[in-house]
C-alpha positions in Angstrom: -1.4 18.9 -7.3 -0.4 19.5 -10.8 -2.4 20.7 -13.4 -2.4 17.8 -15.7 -5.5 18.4 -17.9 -4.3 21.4 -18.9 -1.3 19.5 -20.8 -3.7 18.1 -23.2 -0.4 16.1 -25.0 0.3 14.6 -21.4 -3.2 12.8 -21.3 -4.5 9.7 -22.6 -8.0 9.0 -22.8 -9.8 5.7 -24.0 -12.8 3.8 -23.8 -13.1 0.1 -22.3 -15.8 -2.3 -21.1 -13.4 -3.9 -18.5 -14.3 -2.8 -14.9 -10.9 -1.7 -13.3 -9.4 -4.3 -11.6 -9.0 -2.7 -8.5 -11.2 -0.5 -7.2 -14.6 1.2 -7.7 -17.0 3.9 -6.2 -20.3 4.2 -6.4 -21.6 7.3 -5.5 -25.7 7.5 -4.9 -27.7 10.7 -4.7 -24.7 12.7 -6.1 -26.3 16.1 -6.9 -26.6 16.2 -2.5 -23.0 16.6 -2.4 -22.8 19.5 -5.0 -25.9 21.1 -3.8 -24.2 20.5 0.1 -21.0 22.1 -1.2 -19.1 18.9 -0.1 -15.2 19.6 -0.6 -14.6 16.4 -1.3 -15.0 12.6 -0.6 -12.3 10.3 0.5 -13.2 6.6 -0.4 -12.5 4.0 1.9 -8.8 2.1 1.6 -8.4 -0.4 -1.0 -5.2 -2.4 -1.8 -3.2 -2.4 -4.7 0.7 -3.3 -5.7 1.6 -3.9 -1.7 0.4 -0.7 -0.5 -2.8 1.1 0.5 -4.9 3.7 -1.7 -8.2 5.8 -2.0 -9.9 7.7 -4.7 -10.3 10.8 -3.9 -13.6 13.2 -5.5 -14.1 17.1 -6.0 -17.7 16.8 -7.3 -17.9 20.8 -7.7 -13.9 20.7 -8.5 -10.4 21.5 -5.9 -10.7 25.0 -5.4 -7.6 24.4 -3.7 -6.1 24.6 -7.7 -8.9 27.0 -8.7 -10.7 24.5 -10.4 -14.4 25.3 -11.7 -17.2 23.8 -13.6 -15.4 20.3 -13.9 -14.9 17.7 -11.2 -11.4 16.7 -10.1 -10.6 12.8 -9.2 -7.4 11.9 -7.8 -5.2 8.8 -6.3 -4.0 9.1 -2.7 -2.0 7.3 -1.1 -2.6 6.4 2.7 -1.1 4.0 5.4 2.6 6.1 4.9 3.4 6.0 8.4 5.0 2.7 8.6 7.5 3.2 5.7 9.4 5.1 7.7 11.1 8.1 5.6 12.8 8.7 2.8 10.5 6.3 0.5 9.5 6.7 -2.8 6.9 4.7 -4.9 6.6 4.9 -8.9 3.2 4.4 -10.6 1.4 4.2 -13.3 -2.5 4.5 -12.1 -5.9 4.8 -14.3 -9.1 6.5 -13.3 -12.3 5.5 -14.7 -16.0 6.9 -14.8 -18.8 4.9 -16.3 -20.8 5.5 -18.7 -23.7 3.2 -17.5 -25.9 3.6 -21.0 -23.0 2.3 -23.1 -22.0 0.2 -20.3 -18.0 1.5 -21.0 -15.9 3.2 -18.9 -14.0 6.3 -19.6 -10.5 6.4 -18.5 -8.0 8.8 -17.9 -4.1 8.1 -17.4 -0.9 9.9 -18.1 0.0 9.4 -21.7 3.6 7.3 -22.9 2.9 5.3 -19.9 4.5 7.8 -17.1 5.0 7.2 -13.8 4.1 9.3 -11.2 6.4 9.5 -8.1 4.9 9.3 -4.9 6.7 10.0 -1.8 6.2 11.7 1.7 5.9 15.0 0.4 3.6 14.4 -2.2 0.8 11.8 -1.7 -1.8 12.4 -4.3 -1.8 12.5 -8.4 -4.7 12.7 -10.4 -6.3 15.2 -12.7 -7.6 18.5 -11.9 -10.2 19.0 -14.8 -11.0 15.1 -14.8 -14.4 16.0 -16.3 -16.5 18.8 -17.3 -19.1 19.1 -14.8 -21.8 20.1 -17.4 -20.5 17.1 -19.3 -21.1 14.7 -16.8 -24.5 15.5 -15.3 -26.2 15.7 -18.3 -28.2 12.0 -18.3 -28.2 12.2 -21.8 -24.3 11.3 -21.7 -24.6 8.2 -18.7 -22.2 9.4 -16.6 -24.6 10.2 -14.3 -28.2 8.5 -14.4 -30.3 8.2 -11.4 -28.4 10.5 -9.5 -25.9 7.7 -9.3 -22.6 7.5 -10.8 -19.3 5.1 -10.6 -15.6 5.7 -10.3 -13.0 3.6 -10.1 -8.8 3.3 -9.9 -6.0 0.9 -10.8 -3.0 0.8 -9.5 0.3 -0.9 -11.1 3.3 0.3 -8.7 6.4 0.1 -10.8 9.5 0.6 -8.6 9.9 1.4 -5.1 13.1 3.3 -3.1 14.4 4.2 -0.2 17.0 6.8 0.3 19.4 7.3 3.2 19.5 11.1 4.7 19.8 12.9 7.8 16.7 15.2 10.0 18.3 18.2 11.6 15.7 19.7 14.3 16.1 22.7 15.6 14.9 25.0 18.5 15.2 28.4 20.0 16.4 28.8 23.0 13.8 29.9 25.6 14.0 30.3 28.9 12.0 27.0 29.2 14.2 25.1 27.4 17.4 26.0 29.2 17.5 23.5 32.3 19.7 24.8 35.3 20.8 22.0 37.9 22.6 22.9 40.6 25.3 20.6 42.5 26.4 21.6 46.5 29.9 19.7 47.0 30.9 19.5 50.6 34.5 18.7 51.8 35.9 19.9 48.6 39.3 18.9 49.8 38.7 15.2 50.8 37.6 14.1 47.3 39.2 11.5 45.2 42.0 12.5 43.4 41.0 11.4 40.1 37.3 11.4 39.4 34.2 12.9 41.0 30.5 12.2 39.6 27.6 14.3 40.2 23.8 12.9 40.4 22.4 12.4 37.1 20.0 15.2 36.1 17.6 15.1 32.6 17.4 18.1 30.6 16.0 18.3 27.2 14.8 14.7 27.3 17.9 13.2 27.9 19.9 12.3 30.9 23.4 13.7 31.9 25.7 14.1 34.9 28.6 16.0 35.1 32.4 14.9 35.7 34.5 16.8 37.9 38.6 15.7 38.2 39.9 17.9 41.7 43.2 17.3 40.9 43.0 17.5 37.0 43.0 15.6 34.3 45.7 15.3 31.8 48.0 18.3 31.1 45.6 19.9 33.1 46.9 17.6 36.7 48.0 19.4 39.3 47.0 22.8 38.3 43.5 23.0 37.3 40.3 21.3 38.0 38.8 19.7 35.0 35.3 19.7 34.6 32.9 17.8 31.9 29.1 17.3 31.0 28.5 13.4 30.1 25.5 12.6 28.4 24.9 9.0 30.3 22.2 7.3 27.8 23.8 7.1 24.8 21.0 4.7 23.8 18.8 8.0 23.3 21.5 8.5 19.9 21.8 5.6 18.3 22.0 5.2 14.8 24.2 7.7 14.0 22.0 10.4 16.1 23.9 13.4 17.0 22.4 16.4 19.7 23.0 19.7 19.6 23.9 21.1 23.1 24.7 24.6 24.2 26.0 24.4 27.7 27.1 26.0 30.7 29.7 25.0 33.5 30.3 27.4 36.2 31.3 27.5 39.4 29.2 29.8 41.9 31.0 32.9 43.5 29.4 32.1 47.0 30.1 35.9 47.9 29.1 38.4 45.4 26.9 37.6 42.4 29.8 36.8 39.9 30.8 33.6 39.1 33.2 31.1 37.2 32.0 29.9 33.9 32.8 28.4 30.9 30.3 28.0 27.8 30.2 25.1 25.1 27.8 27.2 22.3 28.3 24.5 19.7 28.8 20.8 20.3 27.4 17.9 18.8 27.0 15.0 21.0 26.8 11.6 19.9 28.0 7.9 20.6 32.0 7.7 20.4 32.4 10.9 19.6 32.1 14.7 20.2 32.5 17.6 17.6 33.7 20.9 19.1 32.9 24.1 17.2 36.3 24.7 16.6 36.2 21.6 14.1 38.6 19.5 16.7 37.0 16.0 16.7 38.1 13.8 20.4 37.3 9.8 19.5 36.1 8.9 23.2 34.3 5.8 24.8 31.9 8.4 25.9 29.6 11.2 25.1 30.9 14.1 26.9 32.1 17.6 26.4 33.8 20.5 28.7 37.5 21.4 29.7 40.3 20.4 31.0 41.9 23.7 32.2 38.6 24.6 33.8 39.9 26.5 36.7 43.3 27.2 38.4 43.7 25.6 41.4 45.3 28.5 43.2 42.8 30.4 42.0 39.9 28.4 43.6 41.4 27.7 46.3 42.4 31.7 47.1 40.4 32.7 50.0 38.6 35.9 49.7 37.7 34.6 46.0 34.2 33.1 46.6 34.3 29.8 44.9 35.7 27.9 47.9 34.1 28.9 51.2 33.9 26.3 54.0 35.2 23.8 51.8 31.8 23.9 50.0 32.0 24.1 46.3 28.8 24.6 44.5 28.6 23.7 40.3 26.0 24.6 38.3 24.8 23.1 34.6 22.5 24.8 32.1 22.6 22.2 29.5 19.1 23.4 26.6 19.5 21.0 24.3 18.9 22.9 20.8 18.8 20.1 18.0 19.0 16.7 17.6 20.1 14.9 14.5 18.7 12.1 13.3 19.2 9.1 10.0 16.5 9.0 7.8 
């Protein structure tokens, strides 16, 4: 919250015997909550310029801004969740405390008429130093007489906005996050020629299966297998979504502890298309990423090498999903 009192220029007090025509507070017994040491209290909701408000009262001042000896009043606004984000409201607002023996109110706005911006980020305005506290408990001045005393707000919002934008979240990758499935294919040399699927597996919240061509795929047919990780929901990503995926594709050495893999450390994943780290960009029906000079086929095949024994071929996937992107 911003000092505003300080910036005597930037405030604009004046006197008025019209009730605000929003909102008031009455506030009974109100030396309790100084005595009590009551941080602050949060008035219930009230409406005003399509949107949803409180008044919100320091009676011994926000220490939060180091405030003493005066008692800080300030606007909130509540009820964001629904906007979505990316929204911005402008305001000019008015706070008022009456003086109950004149039967005026004192109020206290930003002076030349400015508006206060309101957005995610910042939901409250108001005035740190809205009144010396010595000030207003003296009777003799009818702020406060009975122990009883009444606030108040209005509320004219001025414009409203939405801007477009993009979330990036990102994680670390732990050894909880990075999801290892493991697929056993039997009579390796009996499978289709062009495309072989495995079960679909979820990892990091979303579900994916992986493509394996025996014969190759593309420049790749005949002399490699080609081998790809498909995310099968793209419904997950709409929107413009993107996920960040660092992946694994190997093939297990089913002899000694060394195996065959390939590693995708920087792909973004999303509807139509796939960006590779390199920068390449591959326009696709599909969300999918991988190789297709996976393996040589001699080279697989080659017994004594591990990675074909008994016809039984045996893939593994660690697919942690880092990051997604999403539109604002």
């Amino acid at each position: 919250m911003e000092n505003d009192f300080v910036d005597q220029v930037a405030i604009s007090r004046s006197i008025s015997h019209v009730p605000p025509a929003h909102f008031l507070l009455k506030i009974e017994a109100f030396s309790s909550l100084v005595e009590n040491d009551v941080e602050n209290y949060k008035s219930l909701e009230f409406d005003a310029g399509g949107y949803k408000w409180k008044l919100v009262v320091y009676p011994n001042g926000n220490k939060n801004e180091n405030v003493k000896d005066h008692i800080s009043v300030y606007l909130a606004m509540v009820g964001t969740s629904s906007l979505g984000l990316g929204w911005e409201v402008y305001v000019i607002f008015r706070l008022f405390v009456l003086d109950q023996k004149k039967d005026e109110f004192l109020i206290l706005q930003d002076a030349m008429g400015k508006q206060r911006r309101f957005h995610g980020l910042k939901l409250e305005w108001g005035f740190d130093q809205f009144i010396p506290l010595e000030e207003f408990i003296n009777a003799s001045n009818g702020y406060l007489v009975g122990d009883t005393c009444v606030f108040g707000a209005e509320v004219f919002v001025k414009e409203t906005k939405k801007c477009t934008g993009e979330c990036l979240s990102m994680k670390k990758l732990t050894s909880t996050s990075n999801y290892k499935y493991v697929w056993k294919i039997e009579n390796f040399s009996k499978l289709p020629d062009k495309i072989y699927e495995s079960e679909v597996f979820v990892a990091g919240d979303q579900k994916w299966k992986i493509l394996l061509f025996p014969k190759g795929l593309g420049v790749a047919s005949g002399s490699h297998i080609s081998m790809y990780l498909e995310l099968t929901d793209s419904s997950t990503i709409t929107g413009g979504s993107k996920i960040y995926v660092h992946f694994t594709l190997r093939i297990r050495n089913q002899l000694v502890s060394k195996h065959y893999e390939k590693k995708a450390k920087c792909k973004y994943l999303k509807v139509s298309i796939v960006v590779f780290a390199t920068g390449e960009w591959l326009n696709t029906s599909i969300a999918l990423g991988g190789w297709s000079k996976f393996i040589e086929l001699n080279y697989l095949k080659k017994a004594g090498n591990g990675f074909l024994v008994n016809d039984v071929c045996i893939v593994e996937a660690e697919v942690p999903v880092l990051g997604i992107s999403k539109a604002l």
